[in-house]
N, CA, C, O and CB atoms as a CASP TS submission, in Angstrom:
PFRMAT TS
TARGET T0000
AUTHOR 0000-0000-0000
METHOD Language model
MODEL 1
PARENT N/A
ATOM      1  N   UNK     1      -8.315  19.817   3.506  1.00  0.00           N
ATOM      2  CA  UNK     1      -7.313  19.223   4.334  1.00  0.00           C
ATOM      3  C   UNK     1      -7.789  19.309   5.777  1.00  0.00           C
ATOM      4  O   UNK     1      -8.033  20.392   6.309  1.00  0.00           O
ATOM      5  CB  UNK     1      -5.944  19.912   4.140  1.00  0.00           C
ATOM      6  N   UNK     2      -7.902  18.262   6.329  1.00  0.00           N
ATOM      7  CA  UNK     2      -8.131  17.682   7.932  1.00  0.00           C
ATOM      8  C   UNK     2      -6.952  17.916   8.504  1.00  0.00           C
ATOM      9  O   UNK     2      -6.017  17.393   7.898  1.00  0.00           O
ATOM     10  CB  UNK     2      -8.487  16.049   8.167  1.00  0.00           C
ATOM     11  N   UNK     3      -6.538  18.791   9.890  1.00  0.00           N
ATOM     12  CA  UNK     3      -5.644  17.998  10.970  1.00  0.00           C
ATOM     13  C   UNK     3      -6.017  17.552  11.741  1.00  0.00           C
ATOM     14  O   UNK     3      -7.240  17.688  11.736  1.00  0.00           O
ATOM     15  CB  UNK     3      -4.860  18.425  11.571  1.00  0.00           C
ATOM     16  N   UNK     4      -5.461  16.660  13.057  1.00  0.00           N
ATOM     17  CA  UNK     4      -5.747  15.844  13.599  1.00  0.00           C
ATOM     18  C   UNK     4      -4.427  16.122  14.567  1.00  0.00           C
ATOM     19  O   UNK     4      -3.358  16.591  14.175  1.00  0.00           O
ATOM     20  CB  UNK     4      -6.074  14.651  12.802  1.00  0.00           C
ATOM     21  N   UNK     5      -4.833  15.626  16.257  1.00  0.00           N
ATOM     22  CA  UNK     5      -4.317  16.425  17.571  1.00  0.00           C
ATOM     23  C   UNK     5      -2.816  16.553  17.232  1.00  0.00           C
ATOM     24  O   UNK     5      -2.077  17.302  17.871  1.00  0.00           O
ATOM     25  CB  UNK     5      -4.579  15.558  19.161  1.00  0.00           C
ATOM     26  N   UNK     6      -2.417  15.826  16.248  1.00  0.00           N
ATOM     27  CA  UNK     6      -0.936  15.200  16.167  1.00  0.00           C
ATOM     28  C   UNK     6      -0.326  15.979  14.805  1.00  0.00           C
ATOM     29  O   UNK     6       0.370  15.599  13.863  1.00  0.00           O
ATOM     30  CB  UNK     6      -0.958  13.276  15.962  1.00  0.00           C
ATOM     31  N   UNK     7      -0.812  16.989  15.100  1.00  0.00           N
ATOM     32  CA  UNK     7      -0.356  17.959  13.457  1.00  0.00           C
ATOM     33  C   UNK     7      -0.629  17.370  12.429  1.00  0.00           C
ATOM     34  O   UNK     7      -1.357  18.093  11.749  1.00  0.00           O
ATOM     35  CB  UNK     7       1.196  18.295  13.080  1.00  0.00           C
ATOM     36  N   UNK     8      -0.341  16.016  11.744  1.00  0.00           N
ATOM     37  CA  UNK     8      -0.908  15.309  11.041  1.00  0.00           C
ATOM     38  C   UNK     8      -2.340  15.883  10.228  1.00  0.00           C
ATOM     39  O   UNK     8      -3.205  16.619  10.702  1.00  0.00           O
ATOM     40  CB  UNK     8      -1.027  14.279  11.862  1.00  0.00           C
ATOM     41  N   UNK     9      -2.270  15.249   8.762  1.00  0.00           N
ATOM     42  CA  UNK     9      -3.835  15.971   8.377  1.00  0.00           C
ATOM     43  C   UNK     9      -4.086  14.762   7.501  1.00  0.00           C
ATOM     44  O   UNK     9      -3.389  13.748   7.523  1.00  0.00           O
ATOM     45  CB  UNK     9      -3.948  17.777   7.423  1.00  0.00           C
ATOM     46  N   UNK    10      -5.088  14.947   6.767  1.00  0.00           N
ATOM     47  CA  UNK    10      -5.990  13.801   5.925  1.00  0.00           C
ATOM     48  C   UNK    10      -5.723  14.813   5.134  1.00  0.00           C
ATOM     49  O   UNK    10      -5.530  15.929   5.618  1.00  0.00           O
ATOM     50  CB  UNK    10      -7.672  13.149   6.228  1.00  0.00           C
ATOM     51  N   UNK    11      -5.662  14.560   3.614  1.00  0.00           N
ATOM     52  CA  UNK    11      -6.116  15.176   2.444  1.00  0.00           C
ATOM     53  C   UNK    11      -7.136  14.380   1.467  1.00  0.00           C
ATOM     54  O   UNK    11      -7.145  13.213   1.075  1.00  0.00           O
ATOM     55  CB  UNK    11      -4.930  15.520   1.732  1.00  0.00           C
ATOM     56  N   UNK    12      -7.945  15.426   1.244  1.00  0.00           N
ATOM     57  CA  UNK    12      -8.844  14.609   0.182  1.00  0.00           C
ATOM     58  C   UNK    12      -8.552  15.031  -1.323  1.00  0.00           C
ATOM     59  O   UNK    12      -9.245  14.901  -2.332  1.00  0.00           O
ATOM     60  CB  UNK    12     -10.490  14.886   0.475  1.00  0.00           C
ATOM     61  N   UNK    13      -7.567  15.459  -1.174  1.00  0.00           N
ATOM     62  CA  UNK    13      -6.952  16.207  -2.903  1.00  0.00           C
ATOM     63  C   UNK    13      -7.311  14.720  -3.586  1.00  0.00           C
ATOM     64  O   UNK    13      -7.432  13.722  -2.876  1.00  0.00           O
ATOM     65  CB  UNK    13      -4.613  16.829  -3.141  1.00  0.00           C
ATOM     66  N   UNK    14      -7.430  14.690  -4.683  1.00  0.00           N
ATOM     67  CA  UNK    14      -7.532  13.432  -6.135  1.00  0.00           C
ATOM     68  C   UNK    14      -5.351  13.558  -5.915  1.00  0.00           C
ATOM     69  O   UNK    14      -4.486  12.764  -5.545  1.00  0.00           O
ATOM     70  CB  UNK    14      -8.715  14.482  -8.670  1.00  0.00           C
ATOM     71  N   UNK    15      -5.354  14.519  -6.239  1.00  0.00           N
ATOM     72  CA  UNK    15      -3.999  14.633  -6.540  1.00  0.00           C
ATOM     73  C   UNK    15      -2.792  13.367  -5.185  1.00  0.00           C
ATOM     74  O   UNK    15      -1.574  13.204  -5.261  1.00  0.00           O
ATOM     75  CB  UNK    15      -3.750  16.662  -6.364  1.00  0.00           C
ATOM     76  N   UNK    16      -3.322  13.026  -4.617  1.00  0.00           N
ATOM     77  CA  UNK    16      -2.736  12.175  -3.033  1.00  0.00           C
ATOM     78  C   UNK    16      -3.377  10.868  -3.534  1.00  0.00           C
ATOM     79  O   UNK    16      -3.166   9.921  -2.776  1.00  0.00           O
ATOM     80  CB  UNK    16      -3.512  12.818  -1.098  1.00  0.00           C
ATOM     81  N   UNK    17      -4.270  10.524  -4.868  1.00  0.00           N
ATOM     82  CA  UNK    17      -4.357   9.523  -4.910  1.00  0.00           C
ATOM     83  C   UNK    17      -3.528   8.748  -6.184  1.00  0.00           C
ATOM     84  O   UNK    17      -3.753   7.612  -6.600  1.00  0.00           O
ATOM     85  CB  UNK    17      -5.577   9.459  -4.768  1.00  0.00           C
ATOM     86  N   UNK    18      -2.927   9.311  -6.470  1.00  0.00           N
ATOM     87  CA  UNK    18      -1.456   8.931  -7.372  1.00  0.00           C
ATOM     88  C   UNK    18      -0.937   7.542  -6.840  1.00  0.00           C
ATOM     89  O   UNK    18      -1.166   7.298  -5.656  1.00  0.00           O
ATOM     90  CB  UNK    18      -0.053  10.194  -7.096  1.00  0.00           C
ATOM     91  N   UNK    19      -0.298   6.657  -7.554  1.00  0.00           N
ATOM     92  CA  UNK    19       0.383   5.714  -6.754  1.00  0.00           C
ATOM     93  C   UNK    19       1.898   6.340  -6.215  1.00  0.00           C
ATOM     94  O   UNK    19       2.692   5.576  -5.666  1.00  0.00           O
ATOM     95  CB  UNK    19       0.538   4.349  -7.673  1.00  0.00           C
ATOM     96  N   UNK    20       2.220   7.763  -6.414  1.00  0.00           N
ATOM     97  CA  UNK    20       3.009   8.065  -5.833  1.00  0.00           C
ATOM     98  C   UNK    20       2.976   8.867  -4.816  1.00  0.00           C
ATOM     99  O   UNK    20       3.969   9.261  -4.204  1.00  0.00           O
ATOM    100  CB  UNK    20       3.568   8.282  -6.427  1.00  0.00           C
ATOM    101  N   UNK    21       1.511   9.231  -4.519  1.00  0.00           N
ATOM    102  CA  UNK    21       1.338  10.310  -3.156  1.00  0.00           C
ATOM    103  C   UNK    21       0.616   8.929  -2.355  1.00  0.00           C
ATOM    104  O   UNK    21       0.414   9.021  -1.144  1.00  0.00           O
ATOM    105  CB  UNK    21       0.030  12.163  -3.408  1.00  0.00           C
ATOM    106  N   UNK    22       0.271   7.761  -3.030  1.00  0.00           N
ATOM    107  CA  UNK    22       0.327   6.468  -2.166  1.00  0.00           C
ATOM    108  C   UNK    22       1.395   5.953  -1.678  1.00  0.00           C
ATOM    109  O   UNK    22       1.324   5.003  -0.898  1.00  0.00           O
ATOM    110  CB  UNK    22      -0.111   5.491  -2.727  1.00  0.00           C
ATOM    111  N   UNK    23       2.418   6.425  -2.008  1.00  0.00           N
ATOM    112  CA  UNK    23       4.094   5.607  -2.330  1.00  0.00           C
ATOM    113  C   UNK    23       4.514   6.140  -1.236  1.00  0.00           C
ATOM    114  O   UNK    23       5.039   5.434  -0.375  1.00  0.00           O
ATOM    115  CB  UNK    23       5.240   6.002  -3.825  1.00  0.00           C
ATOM    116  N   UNK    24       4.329   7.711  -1.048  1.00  0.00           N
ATOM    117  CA  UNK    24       4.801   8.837   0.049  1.00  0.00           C
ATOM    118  C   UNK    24       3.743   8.497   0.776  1.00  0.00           C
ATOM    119  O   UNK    24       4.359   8.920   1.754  1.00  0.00           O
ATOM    120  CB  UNK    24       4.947  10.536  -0.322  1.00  0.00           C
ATOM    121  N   UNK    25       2.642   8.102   1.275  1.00  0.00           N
ATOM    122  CA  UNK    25       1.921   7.945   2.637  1.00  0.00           C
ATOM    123  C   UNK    25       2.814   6.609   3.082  1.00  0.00           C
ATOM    124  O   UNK    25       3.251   6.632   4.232  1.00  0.00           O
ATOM    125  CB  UNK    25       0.009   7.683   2.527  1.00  0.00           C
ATOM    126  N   UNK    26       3.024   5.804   2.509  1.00  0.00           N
ATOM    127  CA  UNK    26       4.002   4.331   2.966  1.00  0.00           C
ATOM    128  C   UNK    26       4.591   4.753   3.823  1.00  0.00           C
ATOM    129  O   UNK    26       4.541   4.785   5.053  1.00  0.00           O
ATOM    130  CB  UNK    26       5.086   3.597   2.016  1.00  0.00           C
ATOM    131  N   UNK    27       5.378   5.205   2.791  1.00  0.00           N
ATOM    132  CA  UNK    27       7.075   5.490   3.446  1.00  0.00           C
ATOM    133  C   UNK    27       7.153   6.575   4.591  1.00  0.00           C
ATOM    134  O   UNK    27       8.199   6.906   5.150  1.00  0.00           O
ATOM    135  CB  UNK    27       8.222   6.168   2.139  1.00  0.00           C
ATOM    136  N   UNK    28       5.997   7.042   4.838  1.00  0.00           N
ATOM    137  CA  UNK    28       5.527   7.988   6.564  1.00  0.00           C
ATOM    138  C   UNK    28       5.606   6.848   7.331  1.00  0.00           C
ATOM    139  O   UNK    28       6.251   6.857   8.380  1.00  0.00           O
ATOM    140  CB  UNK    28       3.647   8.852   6.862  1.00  0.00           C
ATOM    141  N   UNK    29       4.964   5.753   6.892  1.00  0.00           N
ATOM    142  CA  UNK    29       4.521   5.109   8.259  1.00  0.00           C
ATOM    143  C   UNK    29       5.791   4.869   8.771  1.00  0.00           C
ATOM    144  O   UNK    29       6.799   5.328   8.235  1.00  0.00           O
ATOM    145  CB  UNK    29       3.583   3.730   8.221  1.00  0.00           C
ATOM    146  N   UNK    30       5.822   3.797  10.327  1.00  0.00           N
ATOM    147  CA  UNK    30       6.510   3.254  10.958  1.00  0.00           C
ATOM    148  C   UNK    30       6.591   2.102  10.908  1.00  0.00           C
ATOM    149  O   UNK    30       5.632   1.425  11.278  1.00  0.00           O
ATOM    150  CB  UNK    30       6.419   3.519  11.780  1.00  0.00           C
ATOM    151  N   UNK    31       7.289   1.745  10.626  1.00  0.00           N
ATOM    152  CA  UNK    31       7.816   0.233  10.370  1.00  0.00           C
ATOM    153  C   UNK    31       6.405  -0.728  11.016  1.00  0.00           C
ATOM    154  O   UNK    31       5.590  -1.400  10.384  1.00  0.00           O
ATOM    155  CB  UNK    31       9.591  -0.119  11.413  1.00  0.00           C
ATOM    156  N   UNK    32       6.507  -0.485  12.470  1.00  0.00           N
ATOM    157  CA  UNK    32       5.636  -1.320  12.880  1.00  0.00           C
ATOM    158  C   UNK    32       3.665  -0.956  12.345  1.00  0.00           C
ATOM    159  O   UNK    32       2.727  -1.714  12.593  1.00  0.00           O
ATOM    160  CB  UNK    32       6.033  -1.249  14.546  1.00  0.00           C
ATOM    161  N   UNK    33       3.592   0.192  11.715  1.00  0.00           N
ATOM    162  CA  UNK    33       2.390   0.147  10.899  1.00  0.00           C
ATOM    163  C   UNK    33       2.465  -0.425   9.712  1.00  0.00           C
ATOM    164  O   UNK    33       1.580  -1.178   9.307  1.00  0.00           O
ATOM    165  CB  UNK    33       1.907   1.296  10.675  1.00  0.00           C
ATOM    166  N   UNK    34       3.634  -0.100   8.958  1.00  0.00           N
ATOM    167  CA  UNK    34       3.530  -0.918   7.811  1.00  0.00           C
ATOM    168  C   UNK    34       3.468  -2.418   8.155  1.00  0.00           C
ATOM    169  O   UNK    34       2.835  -3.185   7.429  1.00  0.00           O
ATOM    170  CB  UNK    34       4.670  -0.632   6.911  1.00  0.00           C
ATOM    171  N   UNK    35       4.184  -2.889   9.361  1.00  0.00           N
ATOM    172  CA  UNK    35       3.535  -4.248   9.161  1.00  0.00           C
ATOM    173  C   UNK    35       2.222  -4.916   9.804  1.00  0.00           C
ATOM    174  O   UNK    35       1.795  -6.068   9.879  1.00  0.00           O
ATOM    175  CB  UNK    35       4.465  -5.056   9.488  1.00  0.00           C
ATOM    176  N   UNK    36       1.732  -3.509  10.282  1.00  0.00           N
ATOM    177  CA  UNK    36       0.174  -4.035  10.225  1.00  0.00           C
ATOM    178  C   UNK    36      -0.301  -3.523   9.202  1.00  0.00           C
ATOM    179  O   UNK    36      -1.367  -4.109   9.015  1.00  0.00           O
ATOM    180  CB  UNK    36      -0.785  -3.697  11.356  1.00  0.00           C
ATOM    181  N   UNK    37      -0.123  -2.645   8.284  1.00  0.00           N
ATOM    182  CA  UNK    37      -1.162  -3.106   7.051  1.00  0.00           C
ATOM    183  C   UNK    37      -0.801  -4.435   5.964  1.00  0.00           C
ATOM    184  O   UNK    37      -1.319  -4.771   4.899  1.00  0.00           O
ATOM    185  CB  UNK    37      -1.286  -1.731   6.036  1.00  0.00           C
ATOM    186  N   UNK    38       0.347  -5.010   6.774  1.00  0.00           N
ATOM    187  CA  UNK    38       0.489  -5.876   5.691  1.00  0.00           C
ATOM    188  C   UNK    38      -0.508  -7.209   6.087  1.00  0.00           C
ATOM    189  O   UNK    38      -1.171  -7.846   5.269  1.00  0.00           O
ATOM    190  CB  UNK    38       2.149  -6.243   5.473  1.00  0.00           C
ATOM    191  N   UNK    39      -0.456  -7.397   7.182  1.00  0.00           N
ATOM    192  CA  UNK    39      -0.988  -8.161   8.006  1.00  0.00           C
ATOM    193  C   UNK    39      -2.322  -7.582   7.755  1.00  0.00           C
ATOM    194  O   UNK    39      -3.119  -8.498   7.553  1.00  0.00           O
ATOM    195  CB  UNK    39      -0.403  -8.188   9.383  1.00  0.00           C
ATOM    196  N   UNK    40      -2.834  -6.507   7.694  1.00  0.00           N
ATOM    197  CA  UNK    40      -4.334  -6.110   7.549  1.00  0.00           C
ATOM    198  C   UNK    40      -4.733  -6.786   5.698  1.00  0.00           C
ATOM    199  O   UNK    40      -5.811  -7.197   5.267  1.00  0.00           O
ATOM    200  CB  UNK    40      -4.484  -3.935   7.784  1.00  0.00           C
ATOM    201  N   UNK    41      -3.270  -6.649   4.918  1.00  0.00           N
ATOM    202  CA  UNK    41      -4.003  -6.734   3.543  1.00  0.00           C
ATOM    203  C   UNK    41      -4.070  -8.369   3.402  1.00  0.00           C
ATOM    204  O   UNK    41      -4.983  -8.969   2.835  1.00  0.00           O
ATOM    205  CB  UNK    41      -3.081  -5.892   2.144  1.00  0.00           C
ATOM    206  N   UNK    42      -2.753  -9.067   4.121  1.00  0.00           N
ATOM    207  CA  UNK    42      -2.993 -10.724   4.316  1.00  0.00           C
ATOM    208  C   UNK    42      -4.342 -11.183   4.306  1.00  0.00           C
ATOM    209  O   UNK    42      -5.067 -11.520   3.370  1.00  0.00           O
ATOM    210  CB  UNK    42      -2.462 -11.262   5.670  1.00  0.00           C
ATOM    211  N   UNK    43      -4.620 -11.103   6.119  1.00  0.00           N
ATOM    212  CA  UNK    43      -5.658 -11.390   6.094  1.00  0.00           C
ATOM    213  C   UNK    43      -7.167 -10.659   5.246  1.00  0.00           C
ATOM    214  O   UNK    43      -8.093 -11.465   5.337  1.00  0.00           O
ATOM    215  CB  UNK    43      -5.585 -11.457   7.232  1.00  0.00           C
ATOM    216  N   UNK    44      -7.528  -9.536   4.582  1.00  0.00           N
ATOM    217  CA  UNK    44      -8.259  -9.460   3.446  1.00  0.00           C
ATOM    218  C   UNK    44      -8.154  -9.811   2.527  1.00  0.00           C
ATOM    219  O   UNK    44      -9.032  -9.368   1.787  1.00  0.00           O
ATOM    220  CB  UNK    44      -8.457  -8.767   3.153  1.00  0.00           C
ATOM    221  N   UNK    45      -7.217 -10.711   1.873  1.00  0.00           N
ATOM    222  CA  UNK    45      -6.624 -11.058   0.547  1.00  0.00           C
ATOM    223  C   UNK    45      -7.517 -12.544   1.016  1.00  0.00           C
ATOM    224  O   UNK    45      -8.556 -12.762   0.392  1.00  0.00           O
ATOM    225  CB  UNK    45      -4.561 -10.980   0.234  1.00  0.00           C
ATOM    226  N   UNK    46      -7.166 -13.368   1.922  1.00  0.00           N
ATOM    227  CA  UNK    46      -7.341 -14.706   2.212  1.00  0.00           C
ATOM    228  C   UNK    46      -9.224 -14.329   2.550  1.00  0.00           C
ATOM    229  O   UNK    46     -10.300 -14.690   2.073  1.00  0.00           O
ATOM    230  CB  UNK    46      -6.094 -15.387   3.700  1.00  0.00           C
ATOM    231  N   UNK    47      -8.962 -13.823   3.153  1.00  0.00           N
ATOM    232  CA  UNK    47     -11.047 -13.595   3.207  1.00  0.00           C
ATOM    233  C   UNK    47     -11.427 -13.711   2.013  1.00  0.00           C
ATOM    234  O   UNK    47     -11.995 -14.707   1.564  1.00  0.00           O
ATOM    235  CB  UNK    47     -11.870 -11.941   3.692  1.00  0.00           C
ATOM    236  N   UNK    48     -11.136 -12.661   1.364  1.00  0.00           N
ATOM    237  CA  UNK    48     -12.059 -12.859  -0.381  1.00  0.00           C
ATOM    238  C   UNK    48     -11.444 -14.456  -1.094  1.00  0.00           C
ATOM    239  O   UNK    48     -11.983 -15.056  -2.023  1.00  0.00           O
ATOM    240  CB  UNK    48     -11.372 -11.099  -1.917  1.00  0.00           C
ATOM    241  N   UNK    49     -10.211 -14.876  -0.363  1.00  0.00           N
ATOM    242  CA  UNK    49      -9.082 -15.822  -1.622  1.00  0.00           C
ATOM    243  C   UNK    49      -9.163 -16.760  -0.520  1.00  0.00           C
ATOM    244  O   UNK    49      -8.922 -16.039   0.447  1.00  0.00           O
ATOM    245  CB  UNK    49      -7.102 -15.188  -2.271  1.00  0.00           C
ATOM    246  N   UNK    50      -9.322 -17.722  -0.161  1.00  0.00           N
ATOM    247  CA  UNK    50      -8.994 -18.632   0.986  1.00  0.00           C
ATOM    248  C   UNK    50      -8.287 -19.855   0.211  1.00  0.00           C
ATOM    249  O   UNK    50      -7.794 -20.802   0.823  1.00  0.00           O
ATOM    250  CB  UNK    50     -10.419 -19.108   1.916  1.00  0.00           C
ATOM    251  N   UNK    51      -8.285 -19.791  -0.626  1.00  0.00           N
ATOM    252  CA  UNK    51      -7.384 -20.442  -1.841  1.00  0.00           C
ATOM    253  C   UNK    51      -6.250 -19.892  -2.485  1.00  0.00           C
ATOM    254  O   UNK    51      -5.731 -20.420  -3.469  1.00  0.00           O
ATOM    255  CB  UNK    51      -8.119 -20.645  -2.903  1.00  0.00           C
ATOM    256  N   UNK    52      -5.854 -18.858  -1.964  1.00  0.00           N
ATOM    257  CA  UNK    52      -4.910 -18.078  -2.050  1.00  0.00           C
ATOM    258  C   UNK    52      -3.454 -18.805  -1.761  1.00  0.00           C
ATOM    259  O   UNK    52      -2.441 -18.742  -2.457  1.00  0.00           O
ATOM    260  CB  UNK    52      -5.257 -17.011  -1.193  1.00  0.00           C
ATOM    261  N   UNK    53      -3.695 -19.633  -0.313  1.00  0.00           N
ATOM    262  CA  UNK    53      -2.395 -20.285   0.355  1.00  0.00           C
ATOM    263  C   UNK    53      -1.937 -21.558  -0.744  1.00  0.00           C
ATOM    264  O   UNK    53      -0.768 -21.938  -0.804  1.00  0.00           O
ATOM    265  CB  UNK    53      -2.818 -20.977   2.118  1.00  0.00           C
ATOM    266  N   UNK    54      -3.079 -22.175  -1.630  1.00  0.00           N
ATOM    267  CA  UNK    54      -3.135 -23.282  -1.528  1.00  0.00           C
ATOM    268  C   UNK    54      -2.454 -23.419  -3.108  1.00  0.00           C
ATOM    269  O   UNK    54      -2.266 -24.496  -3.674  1.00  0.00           O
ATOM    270  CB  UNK    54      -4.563 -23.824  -1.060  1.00  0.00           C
ATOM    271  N   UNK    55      -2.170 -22.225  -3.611  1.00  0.00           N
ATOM    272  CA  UNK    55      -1.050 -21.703  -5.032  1.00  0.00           C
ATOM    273  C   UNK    55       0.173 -22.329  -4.466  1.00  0.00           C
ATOM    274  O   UNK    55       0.330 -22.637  -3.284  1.00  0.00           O
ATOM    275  CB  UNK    55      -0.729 -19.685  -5.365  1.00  0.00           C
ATOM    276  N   UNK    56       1.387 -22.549  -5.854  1.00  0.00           N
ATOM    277  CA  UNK    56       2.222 -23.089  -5.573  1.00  0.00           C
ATOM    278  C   UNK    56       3.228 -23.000  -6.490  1.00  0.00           C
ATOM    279  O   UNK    56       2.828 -22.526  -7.553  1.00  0.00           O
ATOM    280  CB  UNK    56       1.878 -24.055  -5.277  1.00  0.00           C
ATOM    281  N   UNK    57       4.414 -23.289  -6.470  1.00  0.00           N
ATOM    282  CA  UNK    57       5.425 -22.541  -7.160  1.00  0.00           C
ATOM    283  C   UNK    57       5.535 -21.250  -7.661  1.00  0.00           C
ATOM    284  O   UNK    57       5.682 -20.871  -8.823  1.00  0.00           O
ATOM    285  CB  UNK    57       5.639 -23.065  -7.992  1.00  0.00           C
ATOM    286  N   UNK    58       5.416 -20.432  -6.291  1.00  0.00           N
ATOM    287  CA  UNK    58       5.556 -19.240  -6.274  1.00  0.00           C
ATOM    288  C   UNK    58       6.647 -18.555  -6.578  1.00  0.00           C
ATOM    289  O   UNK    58       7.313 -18.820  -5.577  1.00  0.00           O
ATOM    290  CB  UNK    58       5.265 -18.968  -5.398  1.00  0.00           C
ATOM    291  N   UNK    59       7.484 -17.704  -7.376  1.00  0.00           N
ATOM    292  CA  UNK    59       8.768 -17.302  -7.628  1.00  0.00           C
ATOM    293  C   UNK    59       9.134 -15.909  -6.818  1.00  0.00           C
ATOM    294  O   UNK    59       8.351 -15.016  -6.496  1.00  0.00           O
ATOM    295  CB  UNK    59       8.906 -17.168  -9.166  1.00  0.00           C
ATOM    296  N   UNK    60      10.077 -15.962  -6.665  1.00  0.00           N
ATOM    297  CA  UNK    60      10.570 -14.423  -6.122  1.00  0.00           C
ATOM    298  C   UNK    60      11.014 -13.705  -6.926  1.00  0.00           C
ATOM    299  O   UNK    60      11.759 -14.301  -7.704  1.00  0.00           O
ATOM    300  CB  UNK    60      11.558 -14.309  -5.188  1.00  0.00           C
ATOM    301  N   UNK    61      10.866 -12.267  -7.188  1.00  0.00           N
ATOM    302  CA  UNK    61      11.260 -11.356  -7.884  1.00  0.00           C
ATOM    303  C   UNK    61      12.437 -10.758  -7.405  1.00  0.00           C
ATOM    304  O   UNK    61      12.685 -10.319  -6.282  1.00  0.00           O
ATOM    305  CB  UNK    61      10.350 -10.574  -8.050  1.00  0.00           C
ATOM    306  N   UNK    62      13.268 -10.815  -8.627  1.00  0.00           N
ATOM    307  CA  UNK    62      14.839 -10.054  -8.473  1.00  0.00           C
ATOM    308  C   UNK    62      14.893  -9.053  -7.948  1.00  0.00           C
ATOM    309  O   UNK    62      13.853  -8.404  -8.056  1.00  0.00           O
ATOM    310  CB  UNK    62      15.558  -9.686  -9.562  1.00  0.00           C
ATOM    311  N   UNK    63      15.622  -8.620  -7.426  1.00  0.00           N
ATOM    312  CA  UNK    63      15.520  -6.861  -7.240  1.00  0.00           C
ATOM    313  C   UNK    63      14.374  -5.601  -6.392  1.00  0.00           C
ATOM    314  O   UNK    63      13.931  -5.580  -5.244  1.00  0.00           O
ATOM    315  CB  UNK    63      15.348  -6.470  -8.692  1.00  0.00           C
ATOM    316  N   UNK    64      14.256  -4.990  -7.148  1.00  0.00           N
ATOM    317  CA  UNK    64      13.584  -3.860  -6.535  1.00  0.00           C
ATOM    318  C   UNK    64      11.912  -3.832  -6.909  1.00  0.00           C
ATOM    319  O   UNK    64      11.487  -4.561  -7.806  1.00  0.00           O
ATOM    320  CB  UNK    64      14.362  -2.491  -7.075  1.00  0.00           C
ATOM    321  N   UNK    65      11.204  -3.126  -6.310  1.00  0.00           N
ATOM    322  CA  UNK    65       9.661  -3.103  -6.488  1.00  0.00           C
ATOM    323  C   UNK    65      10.009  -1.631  -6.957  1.00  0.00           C
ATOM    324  O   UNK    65      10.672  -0.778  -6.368  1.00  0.00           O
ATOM    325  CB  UNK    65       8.450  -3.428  -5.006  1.00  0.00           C
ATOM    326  N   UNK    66       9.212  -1.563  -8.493  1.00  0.00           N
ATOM    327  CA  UNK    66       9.165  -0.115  -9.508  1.00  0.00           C
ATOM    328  C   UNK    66       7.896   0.439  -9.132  1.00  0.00           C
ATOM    329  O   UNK    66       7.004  -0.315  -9.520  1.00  0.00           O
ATOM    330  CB  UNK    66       9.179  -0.352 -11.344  1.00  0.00           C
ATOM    331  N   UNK    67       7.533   1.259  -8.645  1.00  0.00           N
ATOM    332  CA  UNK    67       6.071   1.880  -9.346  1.00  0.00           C
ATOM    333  C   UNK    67       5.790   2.338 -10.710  1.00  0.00           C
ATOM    334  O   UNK    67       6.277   3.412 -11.062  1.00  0.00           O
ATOM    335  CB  UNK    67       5.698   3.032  -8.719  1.00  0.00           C
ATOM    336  N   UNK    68       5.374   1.948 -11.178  1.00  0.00           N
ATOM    337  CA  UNK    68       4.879   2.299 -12.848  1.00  0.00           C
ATOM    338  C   UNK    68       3.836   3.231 -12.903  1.00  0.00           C
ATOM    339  O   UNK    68       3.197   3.214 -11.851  1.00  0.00           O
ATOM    340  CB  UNK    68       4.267   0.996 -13.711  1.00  0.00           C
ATOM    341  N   UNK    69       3.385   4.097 -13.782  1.00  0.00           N
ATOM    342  CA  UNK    69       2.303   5.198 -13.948  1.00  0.00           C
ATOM    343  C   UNK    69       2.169   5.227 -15.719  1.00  0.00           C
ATOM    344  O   UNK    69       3.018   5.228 -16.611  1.00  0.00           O
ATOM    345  CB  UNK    69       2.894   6.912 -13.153  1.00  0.00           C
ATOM    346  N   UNK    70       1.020   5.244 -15.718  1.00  0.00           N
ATOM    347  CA  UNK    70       0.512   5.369 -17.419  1.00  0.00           C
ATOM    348  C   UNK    70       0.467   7.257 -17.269  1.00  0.00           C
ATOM    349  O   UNK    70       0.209   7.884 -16.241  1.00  0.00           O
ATOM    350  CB  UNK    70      -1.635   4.330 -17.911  1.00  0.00           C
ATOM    351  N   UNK    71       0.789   7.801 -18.572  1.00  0.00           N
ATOM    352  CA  UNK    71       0.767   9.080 -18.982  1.00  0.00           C
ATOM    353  C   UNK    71      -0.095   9.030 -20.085  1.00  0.00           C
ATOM    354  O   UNK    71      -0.597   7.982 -20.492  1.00  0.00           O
ATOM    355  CB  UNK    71       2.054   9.643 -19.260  1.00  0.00           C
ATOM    356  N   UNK    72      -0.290  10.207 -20.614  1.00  0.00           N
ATOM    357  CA  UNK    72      -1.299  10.179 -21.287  1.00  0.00           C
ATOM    358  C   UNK    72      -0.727  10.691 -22.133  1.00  0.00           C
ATOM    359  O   UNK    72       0.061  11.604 -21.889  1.00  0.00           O
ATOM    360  CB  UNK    72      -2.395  10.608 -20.921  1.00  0.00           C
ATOM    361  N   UNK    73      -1.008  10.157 -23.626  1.00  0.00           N
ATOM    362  CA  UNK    73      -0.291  10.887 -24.924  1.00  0.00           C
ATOM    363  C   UNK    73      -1.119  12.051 -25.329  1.00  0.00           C
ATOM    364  O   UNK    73      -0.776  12.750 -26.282  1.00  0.00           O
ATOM    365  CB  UNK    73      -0.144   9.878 -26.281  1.00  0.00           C
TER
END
């Protein structure tokens, strides 16, 4: 574990790479970071996809965004 001037730390645990210790770094940020990574993942999505825009009848999803996790039997 890294800190950094701002108490803040980096972890390199495996365990922080969960989609739910991804889920909990989100929901730290500030509004206005989350919407620059959205804007950061836009524009990387369209770099690799520049055909990306050019999809069509796109639908919206009802409700809520789930995170899902596979377990292991």
């Amino acid at each position: 574990m890294v800190y950094d001037s701002l108490n803040a730390y980096i972890s390199h645990s495996w365990d922080e790479e969960t989609p739910e210790g991804k889920a909990r770094w989100f929901q730290s940020l500030t509004l206005a970071e989350r919407m620059d990574m959205l804007c950061w993942f836009t524009d990387m999505i369209l770099t690799v996809n520049p055909k990306m825009m050019e999809q069509k009848d796109a639908q919206p999803i009802a409700g809520r965004v789930l995170v899902l996790t596979k377990t292991s039997s």
